[in-house]
N, C-alpha and C positions, 0 to 999 in steps of 0.2 A: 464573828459570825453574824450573819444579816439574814431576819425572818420578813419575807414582801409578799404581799398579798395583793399582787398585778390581775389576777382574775378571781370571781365570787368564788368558782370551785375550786382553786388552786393555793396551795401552800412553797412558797421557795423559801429554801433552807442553802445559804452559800456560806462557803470553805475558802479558806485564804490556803491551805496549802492541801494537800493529799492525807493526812496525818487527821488532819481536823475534818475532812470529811467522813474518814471511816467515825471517828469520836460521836460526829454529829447526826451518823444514820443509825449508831447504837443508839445514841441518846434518844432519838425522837422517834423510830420505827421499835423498840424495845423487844420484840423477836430477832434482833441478833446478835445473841449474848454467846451463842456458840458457831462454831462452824457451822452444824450441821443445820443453823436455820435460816442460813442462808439463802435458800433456795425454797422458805416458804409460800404459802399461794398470798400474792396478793404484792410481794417484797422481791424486786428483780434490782440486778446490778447491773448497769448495760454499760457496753464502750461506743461511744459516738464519735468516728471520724470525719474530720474536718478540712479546709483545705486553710493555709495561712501564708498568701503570695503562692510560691510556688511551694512550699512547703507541707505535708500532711502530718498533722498534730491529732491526736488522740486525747481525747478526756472521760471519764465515766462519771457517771452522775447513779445514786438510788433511785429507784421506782418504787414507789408504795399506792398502791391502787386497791382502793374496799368497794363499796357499794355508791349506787349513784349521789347520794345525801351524804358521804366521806369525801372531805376535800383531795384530789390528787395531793399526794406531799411528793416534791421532788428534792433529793440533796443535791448539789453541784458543787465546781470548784467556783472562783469568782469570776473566770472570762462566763458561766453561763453558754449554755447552749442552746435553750429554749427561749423562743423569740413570742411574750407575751401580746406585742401589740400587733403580730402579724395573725398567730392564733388567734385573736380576739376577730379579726376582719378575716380569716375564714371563717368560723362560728356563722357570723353574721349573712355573709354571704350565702351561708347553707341553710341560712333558717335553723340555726340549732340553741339551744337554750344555754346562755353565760354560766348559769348557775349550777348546770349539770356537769359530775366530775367526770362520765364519761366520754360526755362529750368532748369535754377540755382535752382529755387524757387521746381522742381520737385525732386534735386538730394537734396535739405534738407527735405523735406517732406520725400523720402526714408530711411536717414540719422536720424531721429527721430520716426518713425514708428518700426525701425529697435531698435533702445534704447529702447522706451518703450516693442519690445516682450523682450530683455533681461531683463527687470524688472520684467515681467512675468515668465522669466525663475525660479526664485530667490523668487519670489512667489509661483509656483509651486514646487519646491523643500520644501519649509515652509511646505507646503498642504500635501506633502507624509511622511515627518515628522510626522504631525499629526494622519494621516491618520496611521501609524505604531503604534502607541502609544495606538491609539482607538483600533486598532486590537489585542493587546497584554492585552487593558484592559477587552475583550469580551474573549478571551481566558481563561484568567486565573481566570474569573469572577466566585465565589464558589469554589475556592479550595485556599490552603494556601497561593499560592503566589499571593492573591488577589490585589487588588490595593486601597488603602484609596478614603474617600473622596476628603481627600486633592488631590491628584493625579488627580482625575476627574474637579475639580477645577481649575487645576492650568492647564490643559488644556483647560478647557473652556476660561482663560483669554489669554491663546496663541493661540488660533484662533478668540480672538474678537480684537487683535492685529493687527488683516490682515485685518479688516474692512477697517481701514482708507487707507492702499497702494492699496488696490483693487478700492477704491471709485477715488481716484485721478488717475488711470489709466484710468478707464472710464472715468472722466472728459478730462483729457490729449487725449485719442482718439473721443471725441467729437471735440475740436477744431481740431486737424489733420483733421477731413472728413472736417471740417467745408472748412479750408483751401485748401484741395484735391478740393472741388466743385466749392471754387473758382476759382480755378484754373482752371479748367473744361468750367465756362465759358467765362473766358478769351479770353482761347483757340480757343473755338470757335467764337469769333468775331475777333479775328485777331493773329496770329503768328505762327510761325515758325515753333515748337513744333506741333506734330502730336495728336490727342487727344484721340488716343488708349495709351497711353503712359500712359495719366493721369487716364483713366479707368483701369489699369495694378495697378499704386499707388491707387486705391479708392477701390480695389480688395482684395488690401493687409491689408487694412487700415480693412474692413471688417471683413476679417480672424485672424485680432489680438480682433476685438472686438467680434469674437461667442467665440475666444478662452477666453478672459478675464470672459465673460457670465458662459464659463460652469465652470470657475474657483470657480466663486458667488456660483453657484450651489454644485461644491462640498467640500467651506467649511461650506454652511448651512445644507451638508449630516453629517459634520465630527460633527457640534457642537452639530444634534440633534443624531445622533449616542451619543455622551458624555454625553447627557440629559436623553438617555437609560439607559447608564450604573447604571447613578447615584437613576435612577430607581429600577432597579437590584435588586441594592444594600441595599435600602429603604424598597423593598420588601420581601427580604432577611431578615430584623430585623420584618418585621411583623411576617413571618414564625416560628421565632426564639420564638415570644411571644404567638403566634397560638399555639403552641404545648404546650406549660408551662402551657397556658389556659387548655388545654385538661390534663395533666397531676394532676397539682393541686386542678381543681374545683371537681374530685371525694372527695378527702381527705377532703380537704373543708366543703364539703358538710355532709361527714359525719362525724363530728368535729362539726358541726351546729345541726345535730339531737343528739348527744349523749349529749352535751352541755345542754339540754332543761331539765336534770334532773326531767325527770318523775317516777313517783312512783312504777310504776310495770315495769319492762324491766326485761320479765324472760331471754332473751339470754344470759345474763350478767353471768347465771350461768353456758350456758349449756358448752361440754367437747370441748377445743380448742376453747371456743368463741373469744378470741383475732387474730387467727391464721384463723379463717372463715373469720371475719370481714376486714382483710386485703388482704386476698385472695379476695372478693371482690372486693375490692378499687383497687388492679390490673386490674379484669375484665373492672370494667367501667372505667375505665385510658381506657383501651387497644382499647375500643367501637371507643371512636373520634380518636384516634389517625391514628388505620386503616382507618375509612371514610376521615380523611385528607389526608392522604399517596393514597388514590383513586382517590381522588380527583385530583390531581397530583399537590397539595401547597406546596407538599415537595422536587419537583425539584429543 
């Protein structure tokens, strides 16, 4: 366990594994000795996602936030998420006072709002991906360079992929407002820190979560776009036996009356009966086939 004290208002408290962090926020936050105090004021658990290469990693850190003269105490694991020397050069840049724990607690709240839209970034890159793929399989939908099933497939399992990193970013922006409000009314009973400030972070906090919303919304357009295709495609093999129907059942049919070896069937003699009999069986082939092709089943 490593206690740093990288900023005046700040306390870091890190965790070598998962186990020793819950130890380490019982230990030093002492309201949570049971469940249910979990969820007291001032004592948040958040999940912060992250991006790692191409990878999205998840880690939770404690939030313990008092009054502006109470140091931020944060727990973490040991990769840390909170980036003191970048926090310190906003402070600065805002004209905001080192020493103030709201303030501090304002420039991580920035600091992780700002992490999660770039996991959205990286999200929505995924989504226009998709979204390419669905448009090349509606293109080429009926003509040779069609796209298999498997193809439609293997897209539906790379957009039900993005379920779970979409799901955890709205969770992860739930605690953020959760945090931002408390902060909010910190603010207003006492410090330093202006509380247009924190309305500025609860703003932002907002706009990363319609953006995350409409993100939901358009990969449940891209998967039922996919569910079209595969549609299409289904339909496409009806059409395929639609027509064989209409082709075949003339033949058939007459195959089934000549079969019935009745006693008299003068046709049988008269000049070109085989060459009539057939020129029929085209007409009525030709009857359904036109009413389908009107129909317009044959697009």
């Amino acid at each position: 366990m490593k206690v740093m004290n990288e900023l005046p208002a700040w306390v870091r408290l890190q965790a070598n594994s998962q186990q020793e962090l819950e130890d380490l926020a019982r230990m030093h936050t002492l309201t949570l000795t049971e469940e249910s105090d979990l969820h007291a004021e001032g004592v948040l658990r958040m999940r912060c996602p992250r991006l790692d290469g191409s990878r999205l990693l998840v880690t939770e850190l404690w939030w313990v936030q008092r009054d502006d003269q109470t140091p931020l105490y944060t727990v973490e694991t040991a990769y840390g998420e909170l980036r003191a020397g970048q926090a310190r050069a906003w402070l600065q840049s805002q004209g905001l006072a080192l020493d103030s724990a709201h303030a501090t607690a304002l420039a991580f709240l920035h600091q992780l709002a700002q992490q999660t839209a770039t996991v959205l970034d990286a999200i929505d890159a995924c989504l226009s991906v998709a979204g390419r793929a669905n448009a090349r399989l509606l293109r080429n939908a009926g003509t040779d360079q069609a796209g298999g099933i498997e193809d439609v497939e293997d897209l539906g399992v790379y957009l039900s992929t993005l379920n779970i990193p979409l799901s955890l970013v709205v969770q992860s922006l739930e605690d953020l407002e959760r945090a931002a409000r408390q902060l909010r009314r910190a603010v207003l009973r006492q410090s330093s820190l202006t509380v247009d400030r924190v309305d500025e972070l609860i703003a932002e906090i907002e706009r990363v979560q319609r953006r995350v919303h409409f993100l939901l919304d358009r990969q449940r357009f891209h998967q039922r776009t996919a569910q079209e295709v595969v549609a299409m495609s289904d339909l496409n093999v009806v059409k395929v036996f639609t027509v064989l129907w209409a082709i075949f059942v003339p033949g058939t049919a007459l195959i089934n009356w000549y079969g019935q070896n009745f006693r008299f069937m003068p046709e049988l003699s008269w000049f070109a009966s085989s060459w009539v009999q057939m020129l029929g069986v085209l007409l009525v082939t030709a009857v359904p086939v036109l009413i389908i092709s009107k129909a317009g089943a044959l697009r």
